[in-house]
N, CA, C, O and CB atoms as a CASP TS submission, in Angstrom:
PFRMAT TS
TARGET T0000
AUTHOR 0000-0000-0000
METHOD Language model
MODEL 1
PARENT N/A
ATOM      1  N   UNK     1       0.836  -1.180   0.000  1.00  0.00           N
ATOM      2  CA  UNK     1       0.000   0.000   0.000  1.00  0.00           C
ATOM      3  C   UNK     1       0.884   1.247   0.000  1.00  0.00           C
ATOM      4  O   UNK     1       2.089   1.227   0.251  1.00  0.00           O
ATOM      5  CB  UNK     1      -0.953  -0.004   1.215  1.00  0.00           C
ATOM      6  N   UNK     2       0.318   2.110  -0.242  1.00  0.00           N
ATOM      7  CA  UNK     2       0.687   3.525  -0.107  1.00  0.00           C
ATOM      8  C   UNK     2       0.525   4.445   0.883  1.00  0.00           C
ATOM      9  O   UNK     2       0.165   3.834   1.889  1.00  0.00           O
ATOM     10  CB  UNK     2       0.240   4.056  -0.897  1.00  0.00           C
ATOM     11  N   UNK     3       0.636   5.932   1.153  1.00  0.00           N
ATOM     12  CA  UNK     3       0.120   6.650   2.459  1.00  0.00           C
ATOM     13  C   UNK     3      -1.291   6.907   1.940  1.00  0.00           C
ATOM     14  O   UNK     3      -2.225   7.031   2.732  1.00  0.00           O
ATOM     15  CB  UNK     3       1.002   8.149   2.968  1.00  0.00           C
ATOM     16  N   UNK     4      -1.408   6.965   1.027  1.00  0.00           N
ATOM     17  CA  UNK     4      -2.745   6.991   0.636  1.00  0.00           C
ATOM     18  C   UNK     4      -3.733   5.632   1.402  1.00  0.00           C
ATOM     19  O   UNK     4      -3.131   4.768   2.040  1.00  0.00           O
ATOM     20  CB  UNK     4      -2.672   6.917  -1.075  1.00  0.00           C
ATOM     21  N   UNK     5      -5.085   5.578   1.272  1.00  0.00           N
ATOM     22  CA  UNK     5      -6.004   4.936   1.629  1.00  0.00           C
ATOM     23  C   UNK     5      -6.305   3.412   0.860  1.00  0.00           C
ATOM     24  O   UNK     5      -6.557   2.248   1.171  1.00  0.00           O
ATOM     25  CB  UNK     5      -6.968   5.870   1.543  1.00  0.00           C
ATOM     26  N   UNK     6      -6.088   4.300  -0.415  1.00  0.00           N
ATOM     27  CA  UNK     6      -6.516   3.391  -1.812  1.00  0.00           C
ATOM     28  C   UNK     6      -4.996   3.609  -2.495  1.00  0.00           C
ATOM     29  O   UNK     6      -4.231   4.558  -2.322  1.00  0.00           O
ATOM     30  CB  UNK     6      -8.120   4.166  -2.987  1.00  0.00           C
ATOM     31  N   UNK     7      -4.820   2.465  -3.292  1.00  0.00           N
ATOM     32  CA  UNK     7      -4.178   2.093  -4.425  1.00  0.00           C
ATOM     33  C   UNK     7      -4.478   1.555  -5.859  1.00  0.00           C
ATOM     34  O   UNK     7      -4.630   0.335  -5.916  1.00  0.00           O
ATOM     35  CB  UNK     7      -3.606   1.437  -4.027  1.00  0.00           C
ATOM     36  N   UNK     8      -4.579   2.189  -6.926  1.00  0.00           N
ATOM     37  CA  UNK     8      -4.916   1.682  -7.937  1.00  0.00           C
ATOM     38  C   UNK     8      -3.783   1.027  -9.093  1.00  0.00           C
ATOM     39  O   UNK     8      -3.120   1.704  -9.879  1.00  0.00           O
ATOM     40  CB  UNK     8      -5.676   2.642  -8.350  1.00  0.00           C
ATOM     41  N   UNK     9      -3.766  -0.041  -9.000  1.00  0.00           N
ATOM     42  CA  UNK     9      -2.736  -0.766 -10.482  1.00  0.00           C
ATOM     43  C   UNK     9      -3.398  -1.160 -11.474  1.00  0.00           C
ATOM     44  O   UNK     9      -4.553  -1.543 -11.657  1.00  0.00           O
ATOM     45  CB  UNK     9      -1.871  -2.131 -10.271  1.00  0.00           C
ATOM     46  N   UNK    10      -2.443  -1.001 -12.127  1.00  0.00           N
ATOM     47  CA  UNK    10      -3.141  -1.695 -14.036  1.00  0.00           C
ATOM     48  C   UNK    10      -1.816  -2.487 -14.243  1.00  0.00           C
ATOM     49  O   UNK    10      -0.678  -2.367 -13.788  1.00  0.00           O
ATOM     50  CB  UNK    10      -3.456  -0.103 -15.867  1.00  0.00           C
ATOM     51  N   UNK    11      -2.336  -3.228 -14.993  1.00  0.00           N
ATOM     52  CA  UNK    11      -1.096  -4.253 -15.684  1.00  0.00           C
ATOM     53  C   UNK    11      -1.338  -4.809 -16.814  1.00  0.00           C
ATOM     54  O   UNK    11      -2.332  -5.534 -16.761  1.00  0.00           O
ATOM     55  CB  UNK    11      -0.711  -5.448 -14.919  1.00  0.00           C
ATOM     56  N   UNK    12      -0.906  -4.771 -17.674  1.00  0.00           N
ATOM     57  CA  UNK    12      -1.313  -5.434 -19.378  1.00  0.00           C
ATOM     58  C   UNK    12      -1.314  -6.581 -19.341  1.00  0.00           C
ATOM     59  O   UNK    12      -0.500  -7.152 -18.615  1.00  0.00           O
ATOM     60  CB  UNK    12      -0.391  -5.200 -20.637  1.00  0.00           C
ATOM     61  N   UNK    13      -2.282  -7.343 -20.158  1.00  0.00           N
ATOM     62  CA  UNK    13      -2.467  -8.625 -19.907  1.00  0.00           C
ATOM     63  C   UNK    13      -2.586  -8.885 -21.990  1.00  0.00           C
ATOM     64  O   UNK    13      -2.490  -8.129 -22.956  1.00  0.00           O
ATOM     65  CB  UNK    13      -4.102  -8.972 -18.577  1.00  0.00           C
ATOM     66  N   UNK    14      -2.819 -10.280 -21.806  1.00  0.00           N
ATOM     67  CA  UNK    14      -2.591 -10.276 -23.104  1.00  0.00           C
ATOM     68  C   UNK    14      -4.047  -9.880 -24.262  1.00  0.00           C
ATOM     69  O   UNK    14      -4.039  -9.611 -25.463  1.00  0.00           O
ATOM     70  CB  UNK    14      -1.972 -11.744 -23.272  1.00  0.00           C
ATOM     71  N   UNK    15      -5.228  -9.997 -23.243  1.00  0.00           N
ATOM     72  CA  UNK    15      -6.424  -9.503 -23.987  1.00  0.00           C
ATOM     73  C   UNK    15      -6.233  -7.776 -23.928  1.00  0.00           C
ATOM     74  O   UNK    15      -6.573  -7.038 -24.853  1.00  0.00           O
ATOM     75  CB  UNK    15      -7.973 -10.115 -23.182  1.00  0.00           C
ATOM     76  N   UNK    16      -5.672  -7.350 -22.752  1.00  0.00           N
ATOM     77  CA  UNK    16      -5.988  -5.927 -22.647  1.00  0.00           C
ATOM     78  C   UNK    16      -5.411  -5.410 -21.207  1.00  0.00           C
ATOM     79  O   UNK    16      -4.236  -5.085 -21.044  1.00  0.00           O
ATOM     80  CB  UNK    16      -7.641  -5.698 -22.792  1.00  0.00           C
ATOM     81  N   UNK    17      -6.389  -5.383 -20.211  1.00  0.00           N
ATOM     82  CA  UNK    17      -5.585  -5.057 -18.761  1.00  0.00           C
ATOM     83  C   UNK    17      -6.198  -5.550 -17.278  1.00  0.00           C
ATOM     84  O   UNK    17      -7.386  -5.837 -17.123  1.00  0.00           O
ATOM     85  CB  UNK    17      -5.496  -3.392 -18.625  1.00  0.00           C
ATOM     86  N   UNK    18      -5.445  -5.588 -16.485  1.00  0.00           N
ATOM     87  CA  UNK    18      -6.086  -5.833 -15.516  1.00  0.00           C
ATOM     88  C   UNK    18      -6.334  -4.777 -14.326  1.00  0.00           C
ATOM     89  O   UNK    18      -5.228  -4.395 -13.945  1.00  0.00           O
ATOM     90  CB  UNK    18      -5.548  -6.848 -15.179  1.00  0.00           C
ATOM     91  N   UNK    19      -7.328  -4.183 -13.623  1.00  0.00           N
ATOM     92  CA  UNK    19      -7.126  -3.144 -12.847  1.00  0.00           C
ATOM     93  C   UNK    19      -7.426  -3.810 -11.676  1.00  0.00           C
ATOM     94  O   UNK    19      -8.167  -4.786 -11.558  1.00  0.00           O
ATOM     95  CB  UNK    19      -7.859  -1.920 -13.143  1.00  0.00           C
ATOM     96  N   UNK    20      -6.687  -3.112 -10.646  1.00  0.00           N
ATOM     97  CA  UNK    20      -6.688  -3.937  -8.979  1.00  0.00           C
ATOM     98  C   UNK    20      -6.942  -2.129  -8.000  1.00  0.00           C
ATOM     99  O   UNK    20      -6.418  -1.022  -8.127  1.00  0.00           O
ATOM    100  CB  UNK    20      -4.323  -5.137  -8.439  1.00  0.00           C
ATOM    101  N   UNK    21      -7.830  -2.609  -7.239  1.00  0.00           N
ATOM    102  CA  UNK    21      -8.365  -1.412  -6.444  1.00  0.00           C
ATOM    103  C   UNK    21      -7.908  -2.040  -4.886  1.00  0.00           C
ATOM    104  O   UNK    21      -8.542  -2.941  -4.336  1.00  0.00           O
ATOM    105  CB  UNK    21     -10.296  -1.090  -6.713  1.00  0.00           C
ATOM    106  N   UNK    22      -6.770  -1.429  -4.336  1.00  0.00           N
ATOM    107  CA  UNK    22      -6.496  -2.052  -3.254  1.00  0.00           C
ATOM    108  C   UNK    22      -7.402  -1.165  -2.023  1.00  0.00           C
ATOM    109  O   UNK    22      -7.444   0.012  -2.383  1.00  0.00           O
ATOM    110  CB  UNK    22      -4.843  -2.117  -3.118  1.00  0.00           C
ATOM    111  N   UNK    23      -7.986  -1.324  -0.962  1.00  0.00           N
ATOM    112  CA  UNK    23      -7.986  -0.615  -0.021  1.00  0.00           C
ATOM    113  C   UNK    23      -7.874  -0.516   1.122  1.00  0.00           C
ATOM    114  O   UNK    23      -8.572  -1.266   1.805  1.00  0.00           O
ATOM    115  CB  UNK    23      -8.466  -0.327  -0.058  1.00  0.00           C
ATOM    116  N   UNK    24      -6.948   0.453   1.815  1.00  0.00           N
ATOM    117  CA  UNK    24      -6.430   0.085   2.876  1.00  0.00           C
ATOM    118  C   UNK    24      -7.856  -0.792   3.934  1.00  0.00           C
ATOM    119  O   UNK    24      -8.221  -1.959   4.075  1.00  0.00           O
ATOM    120  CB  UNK    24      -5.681   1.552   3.477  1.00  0.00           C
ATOM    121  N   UNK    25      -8.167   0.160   4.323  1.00  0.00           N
ATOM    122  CA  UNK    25      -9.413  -0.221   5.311  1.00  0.00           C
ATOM    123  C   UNK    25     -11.125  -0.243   4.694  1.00  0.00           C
ATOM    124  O   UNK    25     -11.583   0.794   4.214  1.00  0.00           O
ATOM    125  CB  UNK    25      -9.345   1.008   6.571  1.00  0.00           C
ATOM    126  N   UNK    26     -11.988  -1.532   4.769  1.00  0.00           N
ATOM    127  CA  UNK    26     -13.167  -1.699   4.210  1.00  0.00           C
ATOM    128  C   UNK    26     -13.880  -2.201   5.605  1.00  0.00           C
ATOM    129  O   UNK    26     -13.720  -3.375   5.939  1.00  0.00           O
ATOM    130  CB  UNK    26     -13.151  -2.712   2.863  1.00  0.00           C
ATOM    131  N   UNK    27     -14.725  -1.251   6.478  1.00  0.00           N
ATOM    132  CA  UNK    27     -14.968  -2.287   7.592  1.00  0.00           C
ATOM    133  C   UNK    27     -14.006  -3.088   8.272  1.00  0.00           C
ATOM    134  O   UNK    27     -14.192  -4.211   8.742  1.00  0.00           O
ATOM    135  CB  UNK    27     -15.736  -3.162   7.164  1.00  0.00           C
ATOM    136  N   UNK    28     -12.680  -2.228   8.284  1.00  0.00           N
ATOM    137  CA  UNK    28     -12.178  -2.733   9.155  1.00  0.00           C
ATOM    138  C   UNK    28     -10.877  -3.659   8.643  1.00  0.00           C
ATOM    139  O   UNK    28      -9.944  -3.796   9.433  1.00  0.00           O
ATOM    140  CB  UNK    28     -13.217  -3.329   9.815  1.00  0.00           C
ATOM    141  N   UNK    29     -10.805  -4.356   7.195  1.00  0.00           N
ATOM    142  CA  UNK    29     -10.097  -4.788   6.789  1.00  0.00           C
ATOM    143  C   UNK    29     -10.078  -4.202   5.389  1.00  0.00           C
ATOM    144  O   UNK    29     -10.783  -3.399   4.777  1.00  0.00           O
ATOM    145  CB  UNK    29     -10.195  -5.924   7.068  1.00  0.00           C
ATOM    146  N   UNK    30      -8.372  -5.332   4.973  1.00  0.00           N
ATOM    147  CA  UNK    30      -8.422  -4.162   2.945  1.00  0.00           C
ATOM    148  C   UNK    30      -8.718  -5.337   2.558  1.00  0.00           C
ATOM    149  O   UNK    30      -8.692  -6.517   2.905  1.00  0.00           O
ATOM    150  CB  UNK    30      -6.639  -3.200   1.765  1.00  0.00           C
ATOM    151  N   UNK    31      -9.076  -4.491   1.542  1.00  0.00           N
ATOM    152  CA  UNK    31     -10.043  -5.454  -0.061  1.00  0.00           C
ATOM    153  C   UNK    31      -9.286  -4.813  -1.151  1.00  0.00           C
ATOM    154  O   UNK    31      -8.708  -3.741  -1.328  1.00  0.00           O
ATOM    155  CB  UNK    31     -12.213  -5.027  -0.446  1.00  0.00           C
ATOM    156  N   UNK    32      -9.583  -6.184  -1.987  1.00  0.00           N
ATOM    157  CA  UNK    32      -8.947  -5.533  -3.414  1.00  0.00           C
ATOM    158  C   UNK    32      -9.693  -6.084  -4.166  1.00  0.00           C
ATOM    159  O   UNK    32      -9.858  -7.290  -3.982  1.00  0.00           O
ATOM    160  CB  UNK    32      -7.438  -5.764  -3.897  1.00  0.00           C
ATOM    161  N   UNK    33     -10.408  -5.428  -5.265  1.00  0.00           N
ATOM    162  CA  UNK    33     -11.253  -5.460  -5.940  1.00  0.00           C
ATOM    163  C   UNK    33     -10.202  -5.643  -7.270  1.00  0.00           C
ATOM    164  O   UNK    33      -9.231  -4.933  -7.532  1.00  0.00           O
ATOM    165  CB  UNK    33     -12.254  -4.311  -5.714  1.00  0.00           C
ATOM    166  N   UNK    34     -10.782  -6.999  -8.138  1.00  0.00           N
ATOM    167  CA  UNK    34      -9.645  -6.855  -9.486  1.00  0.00           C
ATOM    168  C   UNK    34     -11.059  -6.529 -10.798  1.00  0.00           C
ATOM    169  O   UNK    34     -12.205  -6.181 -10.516  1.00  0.00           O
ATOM    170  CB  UNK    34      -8.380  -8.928  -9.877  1.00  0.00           C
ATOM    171  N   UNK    35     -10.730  -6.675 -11.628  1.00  0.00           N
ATOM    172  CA  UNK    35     -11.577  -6.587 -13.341  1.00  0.00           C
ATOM    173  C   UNK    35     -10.470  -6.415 -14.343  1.00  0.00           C
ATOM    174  O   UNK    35      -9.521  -5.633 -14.397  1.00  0.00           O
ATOM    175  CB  UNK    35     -12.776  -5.030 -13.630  1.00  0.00           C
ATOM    176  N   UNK    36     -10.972  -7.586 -15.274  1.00  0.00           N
ATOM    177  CA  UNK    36     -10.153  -8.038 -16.256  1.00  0.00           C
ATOM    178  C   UNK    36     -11.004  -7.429 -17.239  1.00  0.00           C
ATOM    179  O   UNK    36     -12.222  -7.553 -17.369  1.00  0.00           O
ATOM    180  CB  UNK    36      -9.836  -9.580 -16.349  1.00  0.00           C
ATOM    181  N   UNK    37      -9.856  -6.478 -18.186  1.00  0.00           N
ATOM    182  CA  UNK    37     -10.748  -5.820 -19.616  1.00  0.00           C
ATOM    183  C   UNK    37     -10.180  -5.942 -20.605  1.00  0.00           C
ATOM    184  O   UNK    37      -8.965  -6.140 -20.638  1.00  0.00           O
ATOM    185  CB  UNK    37     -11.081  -4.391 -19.739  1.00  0.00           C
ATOM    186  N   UNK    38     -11.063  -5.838 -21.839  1.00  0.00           N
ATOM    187  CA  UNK    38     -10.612  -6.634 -23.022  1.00  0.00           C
ATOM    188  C   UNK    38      -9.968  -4.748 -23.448  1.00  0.00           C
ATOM    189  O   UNK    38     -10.236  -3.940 -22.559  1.00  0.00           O
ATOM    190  CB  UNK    38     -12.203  -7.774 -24.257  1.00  0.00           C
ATOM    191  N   UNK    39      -9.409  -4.326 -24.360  1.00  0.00           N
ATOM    192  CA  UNK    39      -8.784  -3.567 -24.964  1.00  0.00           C
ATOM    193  C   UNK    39      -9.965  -2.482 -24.852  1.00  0.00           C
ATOM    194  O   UNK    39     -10.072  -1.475 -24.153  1.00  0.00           O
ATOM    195  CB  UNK    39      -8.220  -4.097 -26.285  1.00  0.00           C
ATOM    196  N   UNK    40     -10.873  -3.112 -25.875  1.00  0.00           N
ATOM    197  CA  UNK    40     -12.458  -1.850 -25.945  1.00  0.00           C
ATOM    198  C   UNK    40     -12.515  -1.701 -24.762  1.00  0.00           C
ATOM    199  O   UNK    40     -12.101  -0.711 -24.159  1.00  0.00           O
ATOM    200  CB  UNK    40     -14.204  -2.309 -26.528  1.00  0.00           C
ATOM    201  N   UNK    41     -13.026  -2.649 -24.293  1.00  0.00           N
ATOM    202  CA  UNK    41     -13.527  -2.268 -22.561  1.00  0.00           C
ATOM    203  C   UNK    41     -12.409  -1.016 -21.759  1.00  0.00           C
ATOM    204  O   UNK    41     -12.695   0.010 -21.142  1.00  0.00           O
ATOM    205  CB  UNK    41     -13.332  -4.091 -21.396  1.00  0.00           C
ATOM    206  N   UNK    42     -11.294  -1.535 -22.039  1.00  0.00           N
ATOM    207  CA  UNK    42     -10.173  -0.269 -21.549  1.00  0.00           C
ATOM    208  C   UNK    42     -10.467   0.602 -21.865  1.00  0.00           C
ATOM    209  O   UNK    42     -10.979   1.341 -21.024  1.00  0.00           O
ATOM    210  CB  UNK    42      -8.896  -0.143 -21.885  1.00  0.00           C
ATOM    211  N   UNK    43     -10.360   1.007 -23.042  1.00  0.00           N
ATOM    212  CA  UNK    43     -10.755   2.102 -23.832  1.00  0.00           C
ATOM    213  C   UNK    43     -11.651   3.363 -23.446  1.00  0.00           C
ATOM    214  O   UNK    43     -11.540   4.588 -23.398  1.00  0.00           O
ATOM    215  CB  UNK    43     -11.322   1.542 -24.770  1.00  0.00           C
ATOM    216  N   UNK    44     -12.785   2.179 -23.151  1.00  0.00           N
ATOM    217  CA  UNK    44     -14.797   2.857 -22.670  1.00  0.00           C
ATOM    218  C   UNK    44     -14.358   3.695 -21.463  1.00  0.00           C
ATOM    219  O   UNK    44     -14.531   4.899 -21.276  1.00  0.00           O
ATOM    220  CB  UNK    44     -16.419   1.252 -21.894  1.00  0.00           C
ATOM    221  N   UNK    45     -13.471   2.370 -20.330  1.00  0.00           N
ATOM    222  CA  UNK    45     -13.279   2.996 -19.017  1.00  0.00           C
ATOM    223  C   UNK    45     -12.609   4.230 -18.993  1.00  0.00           C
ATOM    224  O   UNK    45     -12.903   5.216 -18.319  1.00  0.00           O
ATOM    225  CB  UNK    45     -12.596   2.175 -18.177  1.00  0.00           C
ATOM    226  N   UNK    46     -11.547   4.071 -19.904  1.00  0.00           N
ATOM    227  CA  UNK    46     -10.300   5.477 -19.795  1.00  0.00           C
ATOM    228  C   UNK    46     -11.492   6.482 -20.113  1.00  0.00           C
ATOM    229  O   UNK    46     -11.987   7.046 -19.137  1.00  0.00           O
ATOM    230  CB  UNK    46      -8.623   5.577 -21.267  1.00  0.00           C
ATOM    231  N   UNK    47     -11.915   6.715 -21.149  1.00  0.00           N
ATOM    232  CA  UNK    47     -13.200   7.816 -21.951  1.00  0.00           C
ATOM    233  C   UNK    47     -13.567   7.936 -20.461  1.00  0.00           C
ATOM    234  O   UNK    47     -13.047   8.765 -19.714  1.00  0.00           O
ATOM    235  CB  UNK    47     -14.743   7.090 -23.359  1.00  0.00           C
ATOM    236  N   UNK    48     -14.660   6.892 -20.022  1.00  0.00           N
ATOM    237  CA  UNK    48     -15.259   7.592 -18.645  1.00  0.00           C
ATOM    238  C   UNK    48     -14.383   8.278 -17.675  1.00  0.00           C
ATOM    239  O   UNK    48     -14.665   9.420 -17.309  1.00  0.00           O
ATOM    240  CB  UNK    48     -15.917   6.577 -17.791  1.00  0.00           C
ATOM    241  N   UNK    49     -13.129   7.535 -17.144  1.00  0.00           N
ATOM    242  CA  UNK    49     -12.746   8.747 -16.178  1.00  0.00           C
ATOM    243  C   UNK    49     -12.489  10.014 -16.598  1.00  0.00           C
ATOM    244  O   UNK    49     -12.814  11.064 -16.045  1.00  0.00           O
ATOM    245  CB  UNK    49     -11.659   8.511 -15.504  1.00  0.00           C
ATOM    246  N   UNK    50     -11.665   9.796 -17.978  1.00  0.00           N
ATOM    247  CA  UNK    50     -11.295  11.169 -18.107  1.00  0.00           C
ATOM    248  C   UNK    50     -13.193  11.994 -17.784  1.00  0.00           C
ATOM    249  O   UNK    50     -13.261  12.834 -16.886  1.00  0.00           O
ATOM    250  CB  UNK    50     -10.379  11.429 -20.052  1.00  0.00           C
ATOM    251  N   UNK    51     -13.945  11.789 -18.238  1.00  0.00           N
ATOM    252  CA  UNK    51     -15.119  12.255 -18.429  1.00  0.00           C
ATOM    253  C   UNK    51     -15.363  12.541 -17.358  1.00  0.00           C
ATOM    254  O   UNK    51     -15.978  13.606 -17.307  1.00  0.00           O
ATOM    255  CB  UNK    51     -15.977  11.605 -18.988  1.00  0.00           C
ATOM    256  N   UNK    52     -15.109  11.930 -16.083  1.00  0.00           N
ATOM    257  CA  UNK    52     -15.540  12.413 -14.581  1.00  0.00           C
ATOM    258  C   UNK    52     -14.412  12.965 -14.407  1.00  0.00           C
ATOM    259  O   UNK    52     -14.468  13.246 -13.209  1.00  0.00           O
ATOM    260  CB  UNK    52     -15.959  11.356 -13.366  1.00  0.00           C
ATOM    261  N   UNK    53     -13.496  13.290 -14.748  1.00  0.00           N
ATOM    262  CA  UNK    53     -12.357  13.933 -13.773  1.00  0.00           C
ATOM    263  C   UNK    53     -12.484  15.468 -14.572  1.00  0.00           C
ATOM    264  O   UNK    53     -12.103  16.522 -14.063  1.00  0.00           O
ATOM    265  CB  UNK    53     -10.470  13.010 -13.854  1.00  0.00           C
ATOM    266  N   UNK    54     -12.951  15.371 -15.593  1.00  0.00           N
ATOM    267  CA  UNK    54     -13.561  16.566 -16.294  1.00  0.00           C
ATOM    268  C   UNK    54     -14.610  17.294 -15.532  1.00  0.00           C
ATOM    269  O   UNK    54     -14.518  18.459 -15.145  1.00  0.00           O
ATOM    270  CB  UNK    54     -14.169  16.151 -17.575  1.00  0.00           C
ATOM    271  N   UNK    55     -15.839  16.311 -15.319  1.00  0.00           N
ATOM    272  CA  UNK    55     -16.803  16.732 -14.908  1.00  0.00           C
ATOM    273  C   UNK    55     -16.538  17.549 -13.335  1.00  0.00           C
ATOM    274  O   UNK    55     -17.166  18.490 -12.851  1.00  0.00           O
ATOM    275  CB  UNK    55     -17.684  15.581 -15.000  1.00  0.00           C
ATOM    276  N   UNK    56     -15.211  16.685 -12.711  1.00  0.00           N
ATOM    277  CA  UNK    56     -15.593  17.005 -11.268  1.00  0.00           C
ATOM    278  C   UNK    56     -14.838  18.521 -11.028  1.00  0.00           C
ATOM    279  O   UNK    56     -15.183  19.298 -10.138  1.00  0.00           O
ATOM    280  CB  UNK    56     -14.987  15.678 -10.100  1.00  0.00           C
ATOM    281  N   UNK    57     -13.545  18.828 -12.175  1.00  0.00           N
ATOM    282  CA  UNK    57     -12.462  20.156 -12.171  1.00  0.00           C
ATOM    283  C   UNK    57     -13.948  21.327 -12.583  1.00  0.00           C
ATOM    284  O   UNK    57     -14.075  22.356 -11.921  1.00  0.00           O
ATOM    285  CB  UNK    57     -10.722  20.021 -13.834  1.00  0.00           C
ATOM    286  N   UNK    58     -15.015  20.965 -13.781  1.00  0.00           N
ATOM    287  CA  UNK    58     -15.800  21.798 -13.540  1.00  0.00           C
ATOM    288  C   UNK    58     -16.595  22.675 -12.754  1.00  0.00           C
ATOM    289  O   UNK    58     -16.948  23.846 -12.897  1.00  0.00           O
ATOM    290  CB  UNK    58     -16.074  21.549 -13.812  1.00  0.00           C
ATOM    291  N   UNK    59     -16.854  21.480 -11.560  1.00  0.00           N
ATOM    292  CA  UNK    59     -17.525  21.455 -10.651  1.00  0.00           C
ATOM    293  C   UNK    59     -16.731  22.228  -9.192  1.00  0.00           C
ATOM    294  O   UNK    59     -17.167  22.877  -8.241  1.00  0.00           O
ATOM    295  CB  UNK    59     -17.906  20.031 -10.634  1.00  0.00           C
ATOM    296  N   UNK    60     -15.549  21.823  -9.556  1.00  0.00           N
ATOM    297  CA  UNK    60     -14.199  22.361  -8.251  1.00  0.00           C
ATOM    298  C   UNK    60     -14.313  23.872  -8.363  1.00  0.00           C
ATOM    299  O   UNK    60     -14.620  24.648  -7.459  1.00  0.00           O
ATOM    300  CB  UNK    60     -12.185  21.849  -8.673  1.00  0.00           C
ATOM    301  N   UNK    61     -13.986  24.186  -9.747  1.00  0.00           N
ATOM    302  CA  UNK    61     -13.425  25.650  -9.582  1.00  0.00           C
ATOM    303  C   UNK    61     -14.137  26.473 -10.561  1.00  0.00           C
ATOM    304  O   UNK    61     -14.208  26.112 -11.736  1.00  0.00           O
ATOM    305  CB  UNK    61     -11.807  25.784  -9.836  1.00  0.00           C
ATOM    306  N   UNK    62     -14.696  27.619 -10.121  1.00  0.00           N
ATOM    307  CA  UNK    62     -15.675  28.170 -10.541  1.00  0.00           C
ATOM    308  C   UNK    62     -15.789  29.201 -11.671  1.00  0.00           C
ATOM    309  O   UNK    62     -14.866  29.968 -11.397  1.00  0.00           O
ATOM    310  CB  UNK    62     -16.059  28.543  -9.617  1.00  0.00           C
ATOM    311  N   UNK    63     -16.371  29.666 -12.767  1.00  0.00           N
ATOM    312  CA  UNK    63     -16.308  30.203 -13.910  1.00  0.00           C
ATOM    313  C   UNK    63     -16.659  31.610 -13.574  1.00  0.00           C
ATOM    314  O   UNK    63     -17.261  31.668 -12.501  1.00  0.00           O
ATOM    315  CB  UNK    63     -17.126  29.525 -14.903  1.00  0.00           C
ATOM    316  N   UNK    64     -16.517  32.498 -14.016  1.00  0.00           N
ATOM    317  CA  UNK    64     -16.297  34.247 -14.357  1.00  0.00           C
ATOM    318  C   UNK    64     -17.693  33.991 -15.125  1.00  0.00           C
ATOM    319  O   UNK    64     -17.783  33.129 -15.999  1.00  0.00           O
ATOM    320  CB  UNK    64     -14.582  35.003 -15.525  1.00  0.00           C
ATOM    321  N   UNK    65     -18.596  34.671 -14.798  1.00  0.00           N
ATOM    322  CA  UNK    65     -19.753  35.128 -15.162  1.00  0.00           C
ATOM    323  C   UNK    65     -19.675  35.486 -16.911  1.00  0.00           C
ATOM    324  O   UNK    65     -19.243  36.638 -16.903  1.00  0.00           O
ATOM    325  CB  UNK    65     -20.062  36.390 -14.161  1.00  0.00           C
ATOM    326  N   UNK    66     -19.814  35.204 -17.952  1.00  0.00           N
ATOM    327  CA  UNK    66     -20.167  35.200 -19.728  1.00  0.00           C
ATOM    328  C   UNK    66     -21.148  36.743 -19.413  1.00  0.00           C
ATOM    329  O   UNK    66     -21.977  36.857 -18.510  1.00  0.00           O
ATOM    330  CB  UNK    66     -21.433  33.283 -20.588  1.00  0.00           C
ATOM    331  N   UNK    67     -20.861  37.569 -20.189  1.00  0.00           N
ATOM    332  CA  UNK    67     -21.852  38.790 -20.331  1.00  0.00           C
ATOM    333  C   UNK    67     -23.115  37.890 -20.508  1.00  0.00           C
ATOM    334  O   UNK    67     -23.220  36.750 -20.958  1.00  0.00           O
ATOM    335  CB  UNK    67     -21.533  39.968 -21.735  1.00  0.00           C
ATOM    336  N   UNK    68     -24.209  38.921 -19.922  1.00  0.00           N
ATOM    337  CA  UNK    68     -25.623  38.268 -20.336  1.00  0.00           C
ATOM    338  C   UNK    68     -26.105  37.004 -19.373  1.00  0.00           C
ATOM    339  O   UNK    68     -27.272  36.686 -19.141  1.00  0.00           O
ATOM    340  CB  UNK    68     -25.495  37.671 -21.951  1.00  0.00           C
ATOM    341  N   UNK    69     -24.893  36.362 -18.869  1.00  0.00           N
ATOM    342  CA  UNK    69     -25.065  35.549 -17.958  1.00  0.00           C
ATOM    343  C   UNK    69     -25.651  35.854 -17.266  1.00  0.00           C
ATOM    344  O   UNK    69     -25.549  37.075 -17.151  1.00  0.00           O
ATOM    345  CB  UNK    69     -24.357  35.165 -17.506  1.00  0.00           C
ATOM    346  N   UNK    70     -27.051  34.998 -15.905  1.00  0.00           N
ATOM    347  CA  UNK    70     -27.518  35.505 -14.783  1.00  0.00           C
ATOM    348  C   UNK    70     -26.633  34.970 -13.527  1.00  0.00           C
ATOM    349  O   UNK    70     -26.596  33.754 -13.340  1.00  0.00           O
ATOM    350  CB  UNK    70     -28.983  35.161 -14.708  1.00  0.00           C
ATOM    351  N   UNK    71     -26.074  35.654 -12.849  1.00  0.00           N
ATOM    352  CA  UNK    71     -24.930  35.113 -11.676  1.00  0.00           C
ATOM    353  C   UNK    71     -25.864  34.713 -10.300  1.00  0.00           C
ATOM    354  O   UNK    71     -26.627  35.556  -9.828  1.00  0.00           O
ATOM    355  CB  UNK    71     -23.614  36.578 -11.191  1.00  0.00           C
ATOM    356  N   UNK    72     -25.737  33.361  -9.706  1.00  0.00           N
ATOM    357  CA  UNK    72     -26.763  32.409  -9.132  1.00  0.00           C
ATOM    358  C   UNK    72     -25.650  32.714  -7.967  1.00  0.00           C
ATOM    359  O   UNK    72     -25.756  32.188  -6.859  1.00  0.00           O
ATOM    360  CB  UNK    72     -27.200  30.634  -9.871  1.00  0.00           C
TER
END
C-alpha cells in the first residue's frame, strides 16, 4: 500500500488489462477489488474517467460570469 487509503494498479495482460483497487481499510479490513478488460472495454473505461475527472475540475473551480449571464 501507499500513504494513501486506496491504491490503484493496471497491468497489461494479453487480452488488454487488468485493474486492482487495493484498499487500505473496508470495515475494518483491505479489499482488493480486481476486473479483467478486453482492450475496448479499456478504452470505454479510460473515456469515462477522463469524463468524470472533467466533470468534477468543472464542478471544483468556478467560472467568471459570460456577459448576459444571470450570476446564481
Amino acid at each position: 500500500m501507499s500513504d494513501r487509503d486506496w491504491t490503484l494498479r493496471v497491468t497489461p495482460t494479453e487480452a488488454g488489462v487488468r485493474l486492482e483497487l487495493d484498499l487500505a481499510d473496508l470495515d475494518g479490513a483491505p479489499v482488493t477489488a480486481a476486473i479483467a478488460l478486453d482492450r475496448a472495454e479499456a478504452r470505454r473505461f479510460a473515456r469515462a474517467m477522463l469524463a468524470a475527472a472533467g466533470d468534477a475540475a468543472e464542478r471544483t473551480f468556478p467560472h467568471p460570469p459570460v456577459d448576459g449571464d444571470d450570476p446564481q
